[in-house]
TORMI-923627 format. One record per residue (C-alpha): x, y, z; residue in one letter. Coordinates in Angstrom, 3 decimals, always signed. Last residue first. Example, Ala and Ser with C-alpha at 12.3 -4.5 7.8 and 13.67 -1.06 7.14 Angstrom:
% residues 2
+13.670 / -1.060 / +7.140 / S
+12.300 / -4.500 / +7.800 / A
//
This chain:
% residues 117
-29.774 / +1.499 / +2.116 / X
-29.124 / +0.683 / +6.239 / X
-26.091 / -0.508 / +7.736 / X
-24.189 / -4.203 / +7.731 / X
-21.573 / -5.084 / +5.878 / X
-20.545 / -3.554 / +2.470 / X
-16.832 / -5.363 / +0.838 / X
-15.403 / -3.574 / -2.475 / X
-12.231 / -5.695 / -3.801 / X
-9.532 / -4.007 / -6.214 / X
-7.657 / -6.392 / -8.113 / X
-3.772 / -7.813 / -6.854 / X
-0.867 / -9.168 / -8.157 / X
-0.506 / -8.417 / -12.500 / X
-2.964 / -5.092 / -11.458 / X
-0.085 / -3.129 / -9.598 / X
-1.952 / -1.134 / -6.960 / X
-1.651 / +2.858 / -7.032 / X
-4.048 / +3.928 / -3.687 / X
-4.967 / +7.234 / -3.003 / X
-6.522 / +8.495 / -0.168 / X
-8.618 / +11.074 / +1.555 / X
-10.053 / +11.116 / +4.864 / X
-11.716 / +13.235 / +7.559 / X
-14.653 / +14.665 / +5.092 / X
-17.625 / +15.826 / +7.644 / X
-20.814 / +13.580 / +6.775 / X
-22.528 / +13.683 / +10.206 / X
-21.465 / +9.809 / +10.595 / X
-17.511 / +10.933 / +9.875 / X
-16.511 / +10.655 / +6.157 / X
-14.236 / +9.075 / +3.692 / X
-12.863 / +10.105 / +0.234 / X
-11.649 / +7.421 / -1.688 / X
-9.001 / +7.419 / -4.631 / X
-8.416 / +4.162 / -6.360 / X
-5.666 / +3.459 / -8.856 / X
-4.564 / +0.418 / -10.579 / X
-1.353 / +0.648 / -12.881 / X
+0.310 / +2.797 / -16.100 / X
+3.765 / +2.869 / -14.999 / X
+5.239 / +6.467 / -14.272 / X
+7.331 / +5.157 / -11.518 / X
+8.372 / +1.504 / -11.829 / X
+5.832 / -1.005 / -11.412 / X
+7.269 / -3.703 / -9.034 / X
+6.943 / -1.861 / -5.701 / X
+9.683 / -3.104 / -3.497 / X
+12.335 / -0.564 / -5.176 / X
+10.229 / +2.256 / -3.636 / X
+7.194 / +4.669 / -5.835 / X
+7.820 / +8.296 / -4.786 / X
+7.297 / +9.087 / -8.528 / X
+3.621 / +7.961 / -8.385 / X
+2.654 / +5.077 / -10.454 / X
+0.655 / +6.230 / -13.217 / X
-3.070 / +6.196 / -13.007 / X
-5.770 / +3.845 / -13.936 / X
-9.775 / +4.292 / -12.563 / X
-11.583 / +3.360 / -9.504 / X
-13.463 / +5.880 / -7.436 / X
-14.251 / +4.943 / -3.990 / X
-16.917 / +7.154 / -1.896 / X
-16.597 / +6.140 / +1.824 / X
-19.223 / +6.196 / +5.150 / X
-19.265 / +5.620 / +8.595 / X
-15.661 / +6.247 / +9.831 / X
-15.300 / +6.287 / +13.008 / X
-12.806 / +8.633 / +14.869 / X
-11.964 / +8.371 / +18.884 / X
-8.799 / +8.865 / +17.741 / X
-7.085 / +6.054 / +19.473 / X
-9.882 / +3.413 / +18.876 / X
-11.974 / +4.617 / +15.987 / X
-8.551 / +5.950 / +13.746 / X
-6.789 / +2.595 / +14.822 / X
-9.670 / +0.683 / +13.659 / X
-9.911 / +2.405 / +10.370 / X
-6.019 / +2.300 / +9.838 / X
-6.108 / -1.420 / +10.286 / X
-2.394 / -2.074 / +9.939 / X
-1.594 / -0.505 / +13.213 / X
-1.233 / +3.183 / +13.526 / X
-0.504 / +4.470 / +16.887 / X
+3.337 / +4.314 / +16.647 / X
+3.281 / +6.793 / +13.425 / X
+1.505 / +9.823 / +16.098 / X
-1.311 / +11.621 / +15.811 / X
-2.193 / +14.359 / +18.383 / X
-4.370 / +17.094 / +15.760 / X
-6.814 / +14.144 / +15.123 / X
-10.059 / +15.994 / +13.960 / X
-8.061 / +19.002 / +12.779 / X
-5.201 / +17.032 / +11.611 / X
-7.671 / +16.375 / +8.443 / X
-6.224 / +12.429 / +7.617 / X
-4.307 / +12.638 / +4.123 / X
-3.644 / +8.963 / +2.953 / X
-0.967 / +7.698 / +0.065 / X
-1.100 / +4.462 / -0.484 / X
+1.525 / +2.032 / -2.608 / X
-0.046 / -1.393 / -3.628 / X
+0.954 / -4.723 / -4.290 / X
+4.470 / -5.553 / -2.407 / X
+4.215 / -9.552 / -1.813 / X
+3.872 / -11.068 / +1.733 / X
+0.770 / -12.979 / +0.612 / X
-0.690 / -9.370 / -0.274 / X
+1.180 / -6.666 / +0.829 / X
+0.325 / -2.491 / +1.119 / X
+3.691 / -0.436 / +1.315 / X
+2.318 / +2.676 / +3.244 / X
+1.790 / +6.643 / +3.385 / X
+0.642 / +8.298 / +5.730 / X
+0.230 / +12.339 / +5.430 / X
-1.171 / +14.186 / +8.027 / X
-3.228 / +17.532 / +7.477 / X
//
């Protein structure tokens, strides 16, 4: 598997740490430089990867102890936490995440567009 993981901002302020694991099966030639900040798009585009469907669940979680200086919580903290598994149109798992946000800056937003119910 790969392992990403990112300094999320909002307004140029540090308010989430995520960790992603992408199955290096499906993308066994990834590479840092062809991630942008859209890692759905980049998956689609250079992977050839789209990702039609995602289970979120929301809870609290300490702040993992690879937490940076940027990320005001200190490790341990009590803060946000989502973890989401996402899968390919046939329903094959290619992603899992976690995400440890820091609730005083930023609240977790769920956005549907388009598709059928």
């Amino acid at each position: 598997a790969h392992r990403i993981r990112r300094l999320r901002r909002l307004d140029g302020l540090p308010v989430a740490l995520e960790e992603i694991w992408l199955d290096a099966s499906l993308a066994p030639m990834l590479r840092a430089e062809d991630l942008t900040e859209s890692l759905y798009r980049s998956y689609r585009l250079v992977l050839g990867l789209e990702i039609a469907q995602a289970e979120d669940r929301v809870g609290v979680a300490p702040a993992p102890d690879w937490t940076c200086e940027h990320f005001a919580p200190p490790s341990g903290t009590a803060v946000g936490y989502i973890e989401r598994l996402a899968r390919l149109p046939d329903g094959t798992p290619v992603e899992h995440s976690q995400t440890w946000f820091d609730p005083a800056r930023a609240r977790y937003v769920s956005r549907m567009s388009g598709g059928e119910s």
